[in-house]
C-alpha positions in Angstrom: -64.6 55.7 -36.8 -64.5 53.7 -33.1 -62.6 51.1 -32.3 -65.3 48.0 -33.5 -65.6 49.5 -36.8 -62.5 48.0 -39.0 -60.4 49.7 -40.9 -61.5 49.6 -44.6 -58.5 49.0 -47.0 -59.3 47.5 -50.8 -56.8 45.1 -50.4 -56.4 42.6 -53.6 -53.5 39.7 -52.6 -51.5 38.3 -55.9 -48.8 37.2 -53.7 -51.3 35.3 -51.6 -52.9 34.0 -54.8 -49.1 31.9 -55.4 -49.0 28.3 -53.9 -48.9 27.6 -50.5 -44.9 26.9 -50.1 -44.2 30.8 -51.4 -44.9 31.8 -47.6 -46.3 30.7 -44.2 -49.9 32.3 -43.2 -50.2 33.6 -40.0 -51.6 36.4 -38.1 -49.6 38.8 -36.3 -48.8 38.8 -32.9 -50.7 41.1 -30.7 -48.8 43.5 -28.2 -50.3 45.2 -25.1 -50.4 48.8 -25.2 -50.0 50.3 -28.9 -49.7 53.8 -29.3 -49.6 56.0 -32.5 -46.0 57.6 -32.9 -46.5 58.5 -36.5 -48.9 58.7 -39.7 -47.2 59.7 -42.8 -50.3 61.3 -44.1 -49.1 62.3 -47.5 -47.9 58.5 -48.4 -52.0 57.1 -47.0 -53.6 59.9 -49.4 -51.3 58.1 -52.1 -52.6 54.9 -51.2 -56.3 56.1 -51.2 -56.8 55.5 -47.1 -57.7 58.5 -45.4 -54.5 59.7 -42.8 -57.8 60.5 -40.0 -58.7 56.7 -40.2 -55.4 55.8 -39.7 -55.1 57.5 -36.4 -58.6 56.0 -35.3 -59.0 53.4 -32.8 -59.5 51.0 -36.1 -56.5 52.0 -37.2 -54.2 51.5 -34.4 -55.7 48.1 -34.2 -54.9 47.4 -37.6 -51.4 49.2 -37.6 -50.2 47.4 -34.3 -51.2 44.4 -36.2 -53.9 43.6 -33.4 -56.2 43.3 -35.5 -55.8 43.0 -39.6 -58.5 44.8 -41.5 -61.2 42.6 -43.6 -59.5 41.6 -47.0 -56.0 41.2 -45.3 -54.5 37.9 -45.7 -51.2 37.8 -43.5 -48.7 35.8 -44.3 -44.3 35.8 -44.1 -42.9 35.2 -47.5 -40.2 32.5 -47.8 -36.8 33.7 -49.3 -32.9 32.6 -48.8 -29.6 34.5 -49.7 -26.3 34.8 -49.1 -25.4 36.8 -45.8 -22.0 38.3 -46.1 -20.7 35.8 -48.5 -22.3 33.1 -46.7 -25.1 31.1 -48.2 -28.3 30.9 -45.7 -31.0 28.3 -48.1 -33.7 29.4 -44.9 -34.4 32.3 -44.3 -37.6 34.4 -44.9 -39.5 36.9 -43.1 -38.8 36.7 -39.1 -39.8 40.0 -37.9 -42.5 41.1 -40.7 -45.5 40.0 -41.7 -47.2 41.0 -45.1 -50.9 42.2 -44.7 -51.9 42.6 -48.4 -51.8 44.5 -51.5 -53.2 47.5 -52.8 -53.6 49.9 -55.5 -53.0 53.2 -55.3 -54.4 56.5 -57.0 -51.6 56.0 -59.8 -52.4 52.4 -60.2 -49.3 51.5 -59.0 -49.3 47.8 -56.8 -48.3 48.7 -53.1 -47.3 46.0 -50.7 -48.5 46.7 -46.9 -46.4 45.3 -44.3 -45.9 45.2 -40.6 -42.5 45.4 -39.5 -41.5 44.2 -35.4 -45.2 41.8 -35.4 -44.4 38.9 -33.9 -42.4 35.7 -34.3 -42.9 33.4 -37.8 -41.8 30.3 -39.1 -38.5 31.8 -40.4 -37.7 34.0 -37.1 -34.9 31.1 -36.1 -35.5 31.4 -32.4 -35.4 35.0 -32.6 -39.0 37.1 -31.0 -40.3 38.2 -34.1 -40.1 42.0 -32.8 -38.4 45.1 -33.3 -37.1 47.6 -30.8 -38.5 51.1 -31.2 -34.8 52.8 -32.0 -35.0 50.5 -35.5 -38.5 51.4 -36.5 -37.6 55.2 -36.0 -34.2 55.2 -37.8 -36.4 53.4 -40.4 -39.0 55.7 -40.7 -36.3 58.5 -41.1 -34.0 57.4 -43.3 -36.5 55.9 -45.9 -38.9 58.7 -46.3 -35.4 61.0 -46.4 -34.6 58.9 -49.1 -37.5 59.7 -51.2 -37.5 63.4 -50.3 -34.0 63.2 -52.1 -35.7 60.7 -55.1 -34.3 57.6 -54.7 -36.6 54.4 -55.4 -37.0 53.1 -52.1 -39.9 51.6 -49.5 -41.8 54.1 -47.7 -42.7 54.0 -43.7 -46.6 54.6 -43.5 -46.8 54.4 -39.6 -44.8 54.0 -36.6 -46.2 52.5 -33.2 -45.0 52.3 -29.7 -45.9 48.4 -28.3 -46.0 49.2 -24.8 -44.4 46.3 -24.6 -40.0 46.1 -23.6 -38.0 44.1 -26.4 -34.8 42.4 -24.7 -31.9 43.1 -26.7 -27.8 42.5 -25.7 -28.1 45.9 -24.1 -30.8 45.3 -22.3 -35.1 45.9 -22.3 -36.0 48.7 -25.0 -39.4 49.9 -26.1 -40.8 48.3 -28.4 -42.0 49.5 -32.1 -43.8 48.1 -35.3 -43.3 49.5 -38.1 -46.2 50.3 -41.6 -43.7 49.4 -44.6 -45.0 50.0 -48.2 -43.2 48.2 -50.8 -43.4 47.9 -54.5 -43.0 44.5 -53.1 -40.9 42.6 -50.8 -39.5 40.3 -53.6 -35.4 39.7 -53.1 -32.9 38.0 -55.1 -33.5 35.6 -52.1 -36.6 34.8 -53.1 -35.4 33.1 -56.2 -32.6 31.5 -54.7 -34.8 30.0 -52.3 -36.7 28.4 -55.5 -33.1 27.4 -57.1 -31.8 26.1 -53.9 -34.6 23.3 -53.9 -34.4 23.1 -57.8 -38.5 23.8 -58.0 -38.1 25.1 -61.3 -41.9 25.4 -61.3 -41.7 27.9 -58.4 -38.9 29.9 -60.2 -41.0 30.1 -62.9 -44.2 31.1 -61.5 -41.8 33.4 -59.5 -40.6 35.2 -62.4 -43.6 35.2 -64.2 -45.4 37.3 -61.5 -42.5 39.6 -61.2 -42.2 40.3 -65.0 -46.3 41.1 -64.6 -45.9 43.2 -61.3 -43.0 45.1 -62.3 -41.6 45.1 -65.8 -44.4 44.1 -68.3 -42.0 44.9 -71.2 -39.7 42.4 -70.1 -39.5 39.4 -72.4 -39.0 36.0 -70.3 -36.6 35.6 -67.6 -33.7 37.0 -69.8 -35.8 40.1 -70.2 -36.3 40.3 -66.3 -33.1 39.7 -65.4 -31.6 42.4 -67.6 -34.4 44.6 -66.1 -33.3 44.1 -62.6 -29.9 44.5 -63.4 -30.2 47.5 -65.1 -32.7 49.1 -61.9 -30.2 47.9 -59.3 -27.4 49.6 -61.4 -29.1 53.1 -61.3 -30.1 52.6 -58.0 -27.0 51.6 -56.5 -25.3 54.8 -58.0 -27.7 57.1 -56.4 -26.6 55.9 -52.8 -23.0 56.3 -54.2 -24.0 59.9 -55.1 -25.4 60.9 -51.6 -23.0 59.2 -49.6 -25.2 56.5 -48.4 -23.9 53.0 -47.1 -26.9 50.5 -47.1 -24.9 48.3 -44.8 -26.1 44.7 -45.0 -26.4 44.4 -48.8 -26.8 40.5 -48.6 -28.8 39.1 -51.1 -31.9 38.4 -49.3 -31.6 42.8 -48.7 -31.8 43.5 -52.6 -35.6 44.2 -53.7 -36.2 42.7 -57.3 -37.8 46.2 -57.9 -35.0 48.4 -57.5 -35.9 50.1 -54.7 -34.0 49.9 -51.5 -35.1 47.8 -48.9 -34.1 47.1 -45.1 -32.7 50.1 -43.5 -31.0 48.5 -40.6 -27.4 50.1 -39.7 -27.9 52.1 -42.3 -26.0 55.5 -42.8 -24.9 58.8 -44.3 -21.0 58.9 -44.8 -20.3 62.5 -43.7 -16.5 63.0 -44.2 -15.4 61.0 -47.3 -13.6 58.0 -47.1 -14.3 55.4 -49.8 -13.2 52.7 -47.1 -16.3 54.1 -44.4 -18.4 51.6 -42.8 -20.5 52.0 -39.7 -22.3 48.8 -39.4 -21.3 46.8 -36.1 -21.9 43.3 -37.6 -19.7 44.5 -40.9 -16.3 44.0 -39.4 -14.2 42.8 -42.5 -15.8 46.2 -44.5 -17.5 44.1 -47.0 -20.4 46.2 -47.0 -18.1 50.0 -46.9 -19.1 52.9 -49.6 -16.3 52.1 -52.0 -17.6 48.1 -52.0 -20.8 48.7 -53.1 -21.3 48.8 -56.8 -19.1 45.7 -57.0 -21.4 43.9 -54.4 -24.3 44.8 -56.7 -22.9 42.7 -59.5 -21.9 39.9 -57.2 -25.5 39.7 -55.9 -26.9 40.1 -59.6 -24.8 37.1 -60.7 -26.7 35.2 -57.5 -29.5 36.1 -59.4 -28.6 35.2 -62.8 -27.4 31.8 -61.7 -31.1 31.3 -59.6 -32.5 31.8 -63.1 -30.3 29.7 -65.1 -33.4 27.2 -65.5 -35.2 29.5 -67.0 -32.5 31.1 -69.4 -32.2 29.1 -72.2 -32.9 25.7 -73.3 -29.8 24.2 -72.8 -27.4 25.2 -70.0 -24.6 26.7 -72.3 -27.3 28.7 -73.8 -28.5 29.8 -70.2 -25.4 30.4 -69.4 -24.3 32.5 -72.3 -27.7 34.3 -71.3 -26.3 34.8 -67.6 -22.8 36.3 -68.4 -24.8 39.1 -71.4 -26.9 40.2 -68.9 -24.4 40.6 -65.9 -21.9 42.1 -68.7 -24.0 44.8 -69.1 -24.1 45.9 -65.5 -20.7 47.8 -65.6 -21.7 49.9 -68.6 -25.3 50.6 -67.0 -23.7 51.6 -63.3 -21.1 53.9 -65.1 -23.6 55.7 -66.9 -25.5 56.8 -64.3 -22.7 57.3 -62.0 -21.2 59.9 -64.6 -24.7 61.3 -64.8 -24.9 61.9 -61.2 -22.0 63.1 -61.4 -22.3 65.5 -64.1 -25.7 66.9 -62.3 -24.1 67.8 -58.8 -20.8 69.8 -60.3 -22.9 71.0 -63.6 -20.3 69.7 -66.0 -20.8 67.7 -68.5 -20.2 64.6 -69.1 -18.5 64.4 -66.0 -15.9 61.9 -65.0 -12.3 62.5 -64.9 -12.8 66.0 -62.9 -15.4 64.7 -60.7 -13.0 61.6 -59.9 -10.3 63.9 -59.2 -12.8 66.1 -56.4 -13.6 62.7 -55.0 -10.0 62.2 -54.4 -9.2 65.7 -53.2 -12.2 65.4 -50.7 -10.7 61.4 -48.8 -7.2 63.5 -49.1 -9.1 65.7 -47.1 -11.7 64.0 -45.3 -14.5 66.5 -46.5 -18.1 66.6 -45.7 -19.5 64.5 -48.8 -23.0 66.7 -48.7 -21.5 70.0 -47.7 -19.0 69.8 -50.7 -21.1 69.4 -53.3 -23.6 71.7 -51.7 -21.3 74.7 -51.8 -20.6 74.4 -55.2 -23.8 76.6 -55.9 -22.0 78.9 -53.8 -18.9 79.0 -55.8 -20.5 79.1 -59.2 -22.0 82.3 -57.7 -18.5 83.5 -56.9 -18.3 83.1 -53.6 -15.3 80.3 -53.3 -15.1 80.3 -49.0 -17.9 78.2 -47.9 -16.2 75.4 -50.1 -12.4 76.1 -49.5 -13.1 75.8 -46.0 -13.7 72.1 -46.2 -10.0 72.1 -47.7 -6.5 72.8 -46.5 -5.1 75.7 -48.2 -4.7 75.7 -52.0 -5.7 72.8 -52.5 -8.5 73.4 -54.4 -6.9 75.7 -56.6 -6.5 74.0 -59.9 -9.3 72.1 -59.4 -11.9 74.8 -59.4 -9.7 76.2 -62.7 -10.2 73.6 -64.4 -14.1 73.4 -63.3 -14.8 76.6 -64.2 -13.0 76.0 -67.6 -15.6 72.5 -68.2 -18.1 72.7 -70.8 -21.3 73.0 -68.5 -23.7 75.6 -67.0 -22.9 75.2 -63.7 -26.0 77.2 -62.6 -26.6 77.7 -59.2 -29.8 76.8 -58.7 -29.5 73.7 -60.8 -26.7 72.7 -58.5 -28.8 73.3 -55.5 -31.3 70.9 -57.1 -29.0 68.4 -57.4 -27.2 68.4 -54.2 -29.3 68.3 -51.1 -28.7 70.8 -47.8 -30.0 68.1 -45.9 -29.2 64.7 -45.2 -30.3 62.1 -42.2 -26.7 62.7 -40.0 -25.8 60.0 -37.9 -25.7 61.7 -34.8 -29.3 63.5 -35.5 -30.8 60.2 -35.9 -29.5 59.1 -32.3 -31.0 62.2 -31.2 -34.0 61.4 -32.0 -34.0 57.6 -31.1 -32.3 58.4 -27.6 -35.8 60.8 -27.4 -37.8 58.2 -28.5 -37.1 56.0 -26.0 -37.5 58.4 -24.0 -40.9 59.1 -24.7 -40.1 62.4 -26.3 -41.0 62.4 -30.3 -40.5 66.3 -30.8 -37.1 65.2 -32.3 -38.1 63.0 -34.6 -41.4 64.8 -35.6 -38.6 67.9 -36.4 -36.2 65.9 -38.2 -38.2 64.3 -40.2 -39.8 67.6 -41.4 -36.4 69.4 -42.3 -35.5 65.8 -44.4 -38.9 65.9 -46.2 -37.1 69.6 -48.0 -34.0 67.9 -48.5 -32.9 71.0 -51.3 -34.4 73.8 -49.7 -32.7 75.9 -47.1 -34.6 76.4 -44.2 -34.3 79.5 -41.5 -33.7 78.3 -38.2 -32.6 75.2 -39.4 -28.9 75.3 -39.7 -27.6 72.6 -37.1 -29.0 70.3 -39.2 -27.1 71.1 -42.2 -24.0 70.2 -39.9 -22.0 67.6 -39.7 -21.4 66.1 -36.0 -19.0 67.8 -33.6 -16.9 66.5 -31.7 -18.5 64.1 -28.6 -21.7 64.0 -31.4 -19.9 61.2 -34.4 -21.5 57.8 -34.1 -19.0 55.4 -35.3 -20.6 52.4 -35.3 -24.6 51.2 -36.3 -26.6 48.3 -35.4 -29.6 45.8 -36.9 -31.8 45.9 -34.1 -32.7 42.3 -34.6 
């Protein structure tokens, strides 16, 4: 394919197909000197694009958002939310533009997005782009996160702008990044609608969610009780891997349960239910421990945005509301304990995997590396995890595991608690390379995080948690 021939995508838009005042159209901004960092080549074959047009002339065009292939309709969705607490009623997307929709070989709806093109209507005097370092830590982190199987966007492409982003600390490189998306629908979205009390727009709002993602779901009762009950599950897997989202504001919360904006995002690696690394999260609202109660709190957002739509009368809406949001505790404990239950092999687990929890912030233990050696001890060999623990004081713990009802199989355990994770400091590494120029980093993290469970020879330093001069105590947005 050269460079005049487009890039052929069967795009077909229902988000575009909503009235005008559900987004702004636009088309990206070109940038000066694009250059391909990446192709996830597995994620295009899901999609039905071929990776070698990707990486084609055509395809940088298209990826760099220089030029949007035929059947594209660009356009930056309008949403609002509450930002730390705060209520925003304008927001939407600044930095990203949406180019379409697809279908992919499992007839699943996939949004395609450019992440870093240029300034919109909602960028609030900001430049509409992103610095390389943010587009690679997205790229990593998100694709690590469905190596390890939790619902979340993917990163289809990474490019270099040529072009330098100013930032506090100075010019960067700059980066877009390919996002796909179940869809880029957030509890923001509807609030925008509720703010301006267009109950039409709510409605047509939830309508096309309930047909996009939960087709069972009866009315806007039945959706919200969907969502609640994805975001539940979901939020307990990032309990169960250590992850801290880091801005979980409600304009961050995808109405299809995956996990959405990676920004100073990371893996906790000694436990400490308090742990927060985002710079712009000073009160901790955002730490570990917070999250499953900041879950419900943006769920009752988004039962009060749908309180038009609840009920006929507002008593009835909302007596609606409060069933649905009851449910939430019940649903997140559930899969907590089966979580849980998977990485120690007991079952049923909740009272002796509460008390390893607190062993391990008494402790300070790695959070992957403790579970991980459990496969070690249920194959007798107790070291790898004492070591993690001052003396003894595992002791009747592990008595009391190995006394549990449950299999506690190795391999089973193996399966259920990864080797690998994305470690702070290795994703610095590989953004302090990036800047650099030098992509042999990232290319080699990302490949060890794509076999999260599988030991790997050769591998080992990045099964370790940082050293000292190595921990990165603090992340950042890159807006």
């Amino acid at each position: 394919m050269d460079e005049l021939t487009p890039l052929a995508i069967p795009f077909d838009n229902s988000y575009a197909r909503l009235p005008a005042r559900f987004y702004a159209r636009l088309e990206p901004t070109p940038v000066r000197a694009p250059r391909l960092v990446a192709i996830n080549g597995a994620l295009a074959a899901e999609l039905g694009i071929d990776p070698a047009t990707l990486a084609s002339p055509a395809g940088l065009l298209a990826l760099s958002g220089n030029r949007p292939p035929p059947g594209a309709e660009p356009l930056a969705q309008a949403y609002a939310g509450h930002q730390f607490g705060g209520w925003s009623p304008q927001l939407g997307d600044g930095r990203a533009i949406l180019l379409g929709e697809i279908e992919d070989n499992k007839g699943r709806r996939r949004d395609i997005q450019l992440k870093g093109s240029g300034p919109t209507p909602y960028s609030r005097m900001g430049d509409g782009r992103a610095p390389l370092g943010p587009v690679l830590r997205e790229y990593i982190v998100s694709e690590a996160m469905h190596a390890l199987g939790v619902p979340t966007t993917r990163a289809l492409a990474a490019i270099a702008t040529g072009e330098p982003v100013l930032r506090q600390e100075g010019p960067l490189p700059g980066g877009v990044l390919t996002r796909i998306a179940a869809s880029h629908i957030r509890v923001g979205t509807f609030q925008f609608f509720a703010a301006r009390h267009d109950e039409e727009g709510l409605r047509l709002l939830a309508e096309h969610c309930i047909a996009r993602h939960y087709p069972g779901a009866e009315g806007a009762a039945g959706l919200l009780r969907a969502v609640i009950a994805a975001q539940a599950k979901l939020i307990a897997r990032w309990m169960s891997l250590g992850f801290i989202h880091g801005v979980m504001n409600t304009d961050n919360m995808s109405i299809s349960g995956e996990t959405i904006d990676y920004g100073p995002c990371a893996f906790m690696e000694g436990f400490d239910p308090a742990q927060k690394f985002s710079f712009i999260d000073e009160g901790g609202r955002y730490a570990y421990g917070n999250q499953p109660g900041i879950g419900q709190w943006n769920l009752s957002r988004l039962a009060v945005a749908l309180i038009p739509l609840l009920g006929e009368s507002e008593e009835e809406a909302v007596e609606a509301a409060k069933d649905a949001l009851g449910a939430y505790p019940a649903l997140y404990d559930a899969e907590w304990r089966a979580r849980l239950s998977e990485k120690t092999g007991v079952e049923d687990d909740g009272a002796l995997g509460a008390r390893l929890l607190g062993l391990m912030a008494e402790a300070r233990a790695d959070f992957t590396l403790t579970f991980r050696h459990l496969a070690e001890a249920a194959e007798g060999n107790e070291a790898p995890l004492r070591a993690l623990f001052p003396d003894a004081a595992l002791d009747q713990w592990l008595t009391d595991w190995r006394a549990a009802p449950g299999e506690r199989n190795a391999a089973a355990l193996r399966a259920a608690n990864p080797l690998y994770i994305p470690r702070n400091h290795l994703v610095e590494e590989a953004i302090e390379a990036g800047y650099r120029g030098d992509y042999a980093p990232f290319e080699a993290l990302n490949a060890v995080l794509a076999r999260p469970f599988e030991a790997q020879e050769g591998r080992e330093r990045f099964a370790l948690p940082a050293q000292p001069g190595e921990a990165v105590a603090r992340t950042f947005c890159g807006t």
